[in-house]
C-alpha positions in Angstrom: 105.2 77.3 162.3 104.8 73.7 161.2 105.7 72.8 157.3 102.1 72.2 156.7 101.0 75.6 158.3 103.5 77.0 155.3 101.8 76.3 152.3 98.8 77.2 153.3 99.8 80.9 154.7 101.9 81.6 151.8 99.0 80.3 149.7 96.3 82.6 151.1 99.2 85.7 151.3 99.4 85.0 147.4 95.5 85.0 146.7 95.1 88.0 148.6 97.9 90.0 146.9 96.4 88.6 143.5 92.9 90.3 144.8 94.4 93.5 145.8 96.8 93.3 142.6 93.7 92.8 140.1 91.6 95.4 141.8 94.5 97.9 141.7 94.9 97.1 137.5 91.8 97.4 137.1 91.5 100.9 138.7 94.6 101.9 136.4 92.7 100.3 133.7 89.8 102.5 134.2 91.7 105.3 133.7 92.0 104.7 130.3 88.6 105.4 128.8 87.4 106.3 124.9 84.3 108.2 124.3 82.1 106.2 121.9 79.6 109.0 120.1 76.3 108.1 120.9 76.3 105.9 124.1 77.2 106.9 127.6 79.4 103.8 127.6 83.2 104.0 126.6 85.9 101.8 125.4 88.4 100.8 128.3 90.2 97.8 128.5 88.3 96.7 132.3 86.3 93.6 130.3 89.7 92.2 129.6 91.1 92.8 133.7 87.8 91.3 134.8 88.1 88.4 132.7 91.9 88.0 133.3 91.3 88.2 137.0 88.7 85.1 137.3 91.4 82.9 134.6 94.2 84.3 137.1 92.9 84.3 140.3 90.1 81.6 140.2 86.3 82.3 140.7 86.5 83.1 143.8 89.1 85.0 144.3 88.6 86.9 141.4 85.0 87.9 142.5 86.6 89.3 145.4 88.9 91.3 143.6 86.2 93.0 141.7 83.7 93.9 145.1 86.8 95.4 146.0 87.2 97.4 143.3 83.6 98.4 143.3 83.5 98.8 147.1 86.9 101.3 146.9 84.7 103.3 144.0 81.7 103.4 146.1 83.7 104.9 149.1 84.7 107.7 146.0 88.2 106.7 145.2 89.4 107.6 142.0 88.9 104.3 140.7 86.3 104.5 137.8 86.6 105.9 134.7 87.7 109.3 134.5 83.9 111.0 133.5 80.8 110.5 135.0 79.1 110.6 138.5 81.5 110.1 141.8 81.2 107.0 144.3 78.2 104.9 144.6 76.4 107.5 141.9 78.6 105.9 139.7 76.6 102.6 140.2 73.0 103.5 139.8 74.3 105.9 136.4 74.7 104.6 132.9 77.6 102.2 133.3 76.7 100.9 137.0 75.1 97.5 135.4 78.1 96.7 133.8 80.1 97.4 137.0 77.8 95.7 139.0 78.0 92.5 136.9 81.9 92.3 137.8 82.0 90.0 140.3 79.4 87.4 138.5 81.7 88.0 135.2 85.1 87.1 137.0 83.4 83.7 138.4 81.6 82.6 135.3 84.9 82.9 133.4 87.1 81.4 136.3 84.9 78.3 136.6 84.9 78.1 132.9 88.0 78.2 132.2 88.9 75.9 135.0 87.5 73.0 132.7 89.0 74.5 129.1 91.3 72.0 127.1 92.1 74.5 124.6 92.3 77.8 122.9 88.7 77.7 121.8 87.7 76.6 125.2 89.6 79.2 127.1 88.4 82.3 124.6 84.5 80.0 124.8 85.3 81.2 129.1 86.5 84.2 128.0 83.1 85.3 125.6 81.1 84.2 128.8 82.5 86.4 131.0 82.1 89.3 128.8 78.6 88.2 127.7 77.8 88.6 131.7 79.0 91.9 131.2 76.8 92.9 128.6 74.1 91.5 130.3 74.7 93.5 133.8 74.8 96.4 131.1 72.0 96.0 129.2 69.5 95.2 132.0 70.5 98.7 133.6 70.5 100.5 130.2 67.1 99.0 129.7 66.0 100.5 132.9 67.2 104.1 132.3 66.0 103.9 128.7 62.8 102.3 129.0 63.5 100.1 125.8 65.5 96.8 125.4 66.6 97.3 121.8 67.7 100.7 122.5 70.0 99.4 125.6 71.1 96.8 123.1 72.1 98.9 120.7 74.0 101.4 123.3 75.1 99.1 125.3 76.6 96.3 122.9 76.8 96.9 119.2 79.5 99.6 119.7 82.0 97.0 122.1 81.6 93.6 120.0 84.2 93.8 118.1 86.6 95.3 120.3 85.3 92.6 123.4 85.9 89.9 121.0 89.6 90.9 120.7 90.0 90.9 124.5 88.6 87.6 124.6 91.4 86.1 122.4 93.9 88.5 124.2 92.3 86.8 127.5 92.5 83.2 126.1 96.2 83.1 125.0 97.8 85.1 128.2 96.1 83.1 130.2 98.7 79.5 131.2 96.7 76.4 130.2 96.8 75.4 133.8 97.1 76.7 137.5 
């Protein structure tokens, strides 16, 4: 094996573990679920993993690791939340638009955060990522519900506050640079 050849391979060894790492916190993550009274969606701490795994991992990268935590809970591993429908029913039922937004939520904030200078810019990267969320969530709530402020008001109110303390969580564990 040549010293060039090196780098590389141990490079793409690392991003792979990093995808199969992220996807594996992410299922432990899920685990941890809060009923919220009124909406179908609960409190977990998944927005922060996604949005940890595009600032860690890259956009890429971290988009893979979420298809492959979606594709492991379509196959019906234990990887969602701990209520609702099994395997791919998971996706089409009331949370599937946030899960489904994932992968777009991990590269938004990896490519924003690739160009953040700062605090602000890193938590400005973090807010996007979880705004893709939310918007993956409310487009499917709208769809079972029939009505946009509805989905809204399920599908956002209850989270803002917590989502906006990931964010900073996000922003400050996150190393200025790669």
């Amino acid at each position: 094996m040549s010293t060039v050849a090196l780098p590389i391979t141990q490079r793409r060894s690392i991003t792979i573990a990093g995808i199969v790492g992220f996807a594996i916190a992410l299922a432990l993550a899920s685990q941890f679920a809060i009923p919220v009274p009124g909406t179908p969606v609960p409190i977990t701490l998944q927005p922060l993993l996604v949005i940890l795994a595009g600032f860690w991992l890259g956009p890429a990268a971290g988009a893979a690791s979420m298809v492959l935590y979606l594709a492991a809970g379509a196959l019906g591993l234990p990887v969602f939340q701990p209520f609702g429908a099994p395997g791919v029913a998971r996706l089409i039922g009331p949370t599937g638009g946030y899960l489904l937004a994932y992968p777009l939520a991990a590269a938004v904030s990896g490519l924003l955060v690739a160009r953040a200078v700062s605090l602000l810019g890193r938590f400005g990267a973090a807010a996007a990522g979880i705004g893709v969320i939310y918007l993956g969530g409310v487009a499917h709530l709208k769809i079972l519900t029939g009505n946009l402020e509805r989905a809204a008001i399920l599908g956002i109110l209850p989270f803002v506050a917590y989502d906006v303390v990931k964010a900073a969580i996000a922003a400050v564990v996150r190393p200025r640079r790669i």
